[in-house]
MARDOFI-928299 format. One record per residue (C-alpha): residue in three letters; x, y, z. Coordinates in steps of 0.25 Angstrom, whole numbers, plus 5000, padded with zeros to 4 digits. Example, Ala and Ser with C-alpha at 12.3 -4.5 7.8 and 13.67 -1.06 7.14 Angstrom:
BEGIN
   residuo     c1     c2     c3
       ALA   5049   4982   5031
       SER   5055   4996   5029
end
This chain:
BEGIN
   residuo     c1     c2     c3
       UNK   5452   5343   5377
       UNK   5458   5351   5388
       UNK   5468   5344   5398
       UNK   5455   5348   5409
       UNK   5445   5340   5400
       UNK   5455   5328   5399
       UNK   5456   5328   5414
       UNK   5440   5329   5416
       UNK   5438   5319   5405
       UNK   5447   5308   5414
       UNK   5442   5311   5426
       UNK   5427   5309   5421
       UNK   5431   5296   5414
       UNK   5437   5289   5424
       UNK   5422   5287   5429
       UNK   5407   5288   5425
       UNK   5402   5296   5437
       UNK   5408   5307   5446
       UNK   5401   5307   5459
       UNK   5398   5320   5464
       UNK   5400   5324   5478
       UNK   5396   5332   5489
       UNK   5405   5329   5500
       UNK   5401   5335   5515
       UNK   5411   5330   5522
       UNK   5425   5330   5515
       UNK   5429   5316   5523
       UNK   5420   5310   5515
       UNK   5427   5312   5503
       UNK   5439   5303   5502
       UNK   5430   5290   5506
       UNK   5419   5294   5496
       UNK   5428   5296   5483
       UNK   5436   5283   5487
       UNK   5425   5277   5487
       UNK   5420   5283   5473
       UNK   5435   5281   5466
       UNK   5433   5266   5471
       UNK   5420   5263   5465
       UNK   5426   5271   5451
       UNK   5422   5286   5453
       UNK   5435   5294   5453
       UNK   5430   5307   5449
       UNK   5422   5314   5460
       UNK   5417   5326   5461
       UNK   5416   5334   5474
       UNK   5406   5345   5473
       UNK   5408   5358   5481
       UNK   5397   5358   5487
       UNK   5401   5355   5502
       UNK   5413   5361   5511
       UNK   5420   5349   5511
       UNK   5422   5348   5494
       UNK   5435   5353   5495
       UNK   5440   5345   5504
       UNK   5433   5332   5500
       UNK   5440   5334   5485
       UNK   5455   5336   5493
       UNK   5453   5324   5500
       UNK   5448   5317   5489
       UNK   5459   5322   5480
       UNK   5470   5318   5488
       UNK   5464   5304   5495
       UNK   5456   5297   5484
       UNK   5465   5289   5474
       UNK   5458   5290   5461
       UNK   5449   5299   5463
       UNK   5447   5313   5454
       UNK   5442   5322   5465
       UNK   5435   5334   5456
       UNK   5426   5345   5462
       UNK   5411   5348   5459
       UNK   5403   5361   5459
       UNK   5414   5369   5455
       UNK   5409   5384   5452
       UNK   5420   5394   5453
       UNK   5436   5394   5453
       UNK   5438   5394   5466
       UNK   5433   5381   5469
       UNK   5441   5377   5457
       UNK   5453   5382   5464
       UNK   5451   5374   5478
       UNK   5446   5362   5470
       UNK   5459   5360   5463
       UNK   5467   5364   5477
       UNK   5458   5352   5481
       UNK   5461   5342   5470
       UNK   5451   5341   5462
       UNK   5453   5334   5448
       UNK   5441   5339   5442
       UNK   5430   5351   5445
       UNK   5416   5351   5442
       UNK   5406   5362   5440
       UNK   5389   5362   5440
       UNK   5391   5373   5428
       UNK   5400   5379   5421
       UNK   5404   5397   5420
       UNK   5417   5406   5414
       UNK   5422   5408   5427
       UNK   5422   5394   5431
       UNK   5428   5390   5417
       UNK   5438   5400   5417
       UNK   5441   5395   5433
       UNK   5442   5380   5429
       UNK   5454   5385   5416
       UNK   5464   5389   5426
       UNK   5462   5376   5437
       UNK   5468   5362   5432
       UNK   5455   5356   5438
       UNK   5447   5352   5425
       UNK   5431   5357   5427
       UNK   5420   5349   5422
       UNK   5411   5361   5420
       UNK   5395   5359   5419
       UNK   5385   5362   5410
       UNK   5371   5360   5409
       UNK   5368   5365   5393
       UNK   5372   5364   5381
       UNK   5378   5380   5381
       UNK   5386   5376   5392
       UNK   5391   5363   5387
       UNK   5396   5370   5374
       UNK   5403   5384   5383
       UNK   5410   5373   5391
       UNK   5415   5365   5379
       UNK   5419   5379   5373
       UNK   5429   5380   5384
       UNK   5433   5365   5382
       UNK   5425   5357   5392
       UNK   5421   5344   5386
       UNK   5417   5338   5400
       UNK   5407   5345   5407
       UNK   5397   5343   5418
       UNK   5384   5341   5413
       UNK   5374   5347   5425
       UNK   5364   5346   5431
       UNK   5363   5333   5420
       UNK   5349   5330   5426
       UNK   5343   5343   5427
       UNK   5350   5350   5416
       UNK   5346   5337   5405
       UNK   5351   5324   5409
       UNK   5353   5312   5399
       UNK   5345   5320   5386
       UNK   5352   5334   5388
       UNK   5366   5328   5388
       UNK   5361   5318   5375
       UNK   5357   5330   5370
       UNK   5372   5338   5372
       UNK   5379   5324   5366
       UNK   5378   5328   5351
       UNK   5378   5343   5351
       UNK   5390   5344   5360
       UNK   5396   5330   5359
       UNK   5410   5335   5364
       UNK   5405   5336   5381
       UNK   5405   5326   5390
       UNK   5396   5328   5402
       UNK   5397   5325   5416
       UNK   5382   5325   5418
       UNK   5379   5328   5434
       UNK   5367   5330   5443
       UNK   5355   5321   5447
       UNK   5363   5308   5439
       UNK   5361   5295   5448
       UNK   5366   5283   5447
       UNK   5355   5277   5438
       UNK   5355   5290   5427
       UNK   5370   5289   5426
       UNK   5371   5278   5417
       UNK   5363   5286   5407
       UNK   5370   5299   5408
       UNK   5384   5290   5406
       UNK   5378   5284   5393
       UNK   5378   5298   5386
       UNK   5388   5299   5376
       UNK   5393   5314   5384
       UNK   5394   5311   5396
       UNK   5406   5308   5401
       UNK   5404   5305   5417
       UNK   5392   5309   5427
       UNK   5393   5316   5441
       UNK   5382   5312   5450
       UNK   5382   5310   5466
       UNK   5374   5296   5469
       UNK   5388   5288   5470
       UNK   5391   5296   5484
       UNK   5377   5294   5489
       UNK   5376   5306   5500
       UNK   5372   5294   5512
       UNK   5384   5284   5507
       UNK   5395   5295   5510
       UNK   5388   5300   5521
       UNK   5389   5286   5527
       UNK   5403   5283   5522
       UNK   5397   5272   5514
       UNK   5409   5272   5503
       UNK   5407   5257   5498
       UNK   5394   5261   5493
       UNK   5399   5275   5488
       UNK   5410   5265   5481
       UNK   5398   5256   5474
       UNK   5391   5267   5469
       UNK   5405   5272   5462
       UNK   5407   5260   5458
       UNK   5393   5259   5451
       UNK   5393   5271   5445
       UNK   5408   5269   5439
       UNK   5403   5258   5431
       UNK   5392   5267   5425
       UNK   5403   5272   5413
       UNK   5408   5260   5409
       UNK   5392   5254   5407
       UNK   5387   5269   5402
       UNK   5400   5269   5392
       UNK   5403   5256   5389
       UNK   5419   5262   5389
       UNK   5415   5273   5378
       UNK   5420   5285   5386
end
């Protein structure tokens, strides 16, 4: 295992869920992933999908004790450049191509790539990564499709994202190759907009239990 796979495997250890943000307003960052790293969630993923991404992962990187800051959405170098300008401890894409793959070799930001089919699971683990995205997990499968990748390819673990709530997740942890899941409902869209960090902190707190229940310790 590569010293970037060792890094990824850590940071998706240290808990069962990695919330998945889209942050409009970058002051909202630092209270939100306090609140997450205090109910148990360090890893967290900003996605690139507003103007204040970049600034909300600096903030992040250099305020939140505790927290692994890593960016979502990635799909080209550049973004890999400003994101590890900005801090980022991991980078996360929907996909995965040559150029991005060939990008992520020269950055010391580790990539969780995605993948969505079997052929993509296997060129990514061609090129060494064990841990990869698994989306859209819904859409693209689910629970069945990643039982079904578990005996034929039993060297991946998967972070499963898109359309996992609170009550699937339980599920998707309880399969033997998934390693963590990505979902959004711990940072419900009206609690940040309201500031309302103790119940952001509750549901991180919920969901970091889910592992240790899902697992009983086995990962």
């Amino acid at each position: 295992m590569t010293t970037r796979e060792q890094q990824v495997e850590r940071i998706l250890k240290a808990a069962p869920v990695v919330p998945v943000l889209i942050i409009e307003d970058a002051k909202e960052a630092v209270p939100l992933a306090r609140a997450l790293v205090a109910g148990g969630l360090t890893a967290i993923e900003i996605t690139l999908r507003t103007d204040a991404a970049y600034a909300a992962l600096e903030w992040v990187a250099g305020e939140v004790e505790g927290a692994n800051p890593g960016v979502g959405t990635v799909l080209h170098k550049k973004q890999l450049d400003l994101a590890e300008k900005a801090g980022a401890k991991f980078a996360v894409s929907p996909g995965a191509s040559p150029y991005l793959l060939d990008a992520a070799e020269d950055h010391a930001v580790p990539l969780l790539p995605g993948a969505a089919t079997a052929g993509e699971v296997m060129s990514l683990l061609e090129r060494g990564y064990v841990f990869q995205k698994f989306f859209p997990a819904v859409p693209a499968g689910g629970i069945a499709y990643l039982k079904a990748l578990q005996s034929p390819l039993p060297a991946v673990q998967f972070c499963p994202t898109g359309g996992i709530t609170a009550e699937t997740a339980p599920d998707f942890l309880a399969l033997a190759n998934v390693i963590c899941v990505g979902g959004s409902w711990v940072a419900p869209g009206d609690a940040v907009a309201s500031g309302d960090w103790d119940r952001v902190e509750a549901l991180a707190r919920t969901a970091a239990g889910l592992a240790r229940e899902a697992h009983n310790g086995s990962l």
